[in-house]
C-alpha positions, -999 to +999 in steps of 0.1 A: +381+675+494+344+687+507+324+705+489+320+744+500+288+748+519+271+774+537+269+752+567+309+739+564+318+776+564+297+782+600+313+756+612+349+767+608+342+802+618+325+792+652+352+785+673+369+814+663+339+842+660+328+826+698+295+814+716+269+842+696+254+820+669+259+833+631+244+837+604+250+842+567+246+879+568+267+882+603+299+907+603+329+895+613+357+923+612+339+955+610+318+940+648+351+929+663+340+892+660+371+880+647+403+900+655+437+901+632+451+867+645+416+850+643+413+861+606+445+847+598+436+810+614+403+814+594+421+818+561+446+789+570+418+767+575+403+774+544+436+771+527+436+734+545+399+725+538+395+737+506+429+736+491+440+767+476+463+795+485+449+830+494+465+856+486+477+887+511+460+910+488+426+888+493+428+886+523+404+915+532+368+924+545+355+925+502+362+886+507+358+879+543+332+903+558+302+876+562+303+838+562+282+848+526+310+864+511+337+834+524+317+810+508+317+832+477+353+836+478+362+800+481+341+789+457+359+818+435+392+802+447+382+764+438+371+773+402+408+789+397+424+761+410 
């Protein structure tokens, strides 16, 4: 299983969050980037990567705001696991 980076993180997200380039700060719900069913394919792929299970009640912009706060929250995730 990979190692959460940064960089892995960036990579999931850009085919879902589209051509614009990212960075650690950039907002992905509150700017529109990633819509409902987007988020959803995001957290199953992190699910897959990094295997853990997210919980519904995670599953929110605290956790999942900016590729910063993902890599936060799946580190989080791992150290439970």
């Amino acid at each position: 299983m990979p190692e959460p980076t940064l960089d892995a993180i960036l990579a999931l997200l850009q085919p879902l969050a589209g051509a614009e380039a990212l960075g650690p700060e950039s907002a992905l719900l509150s700017s529109g980037r990633l819509d409902s069913f987007q988020l959803l394919d995001l957290v199953e792929s992190l699910e897959d990567t990094y295997d853990f299970a997210a919980q519904a009640s995670e599953v929110t912009p605290e956790h999942l705001e900016t590729p910063t706060l993902i890599l936060a929250y799946v580190q989080r995730k791992r150290a439970q696991a």
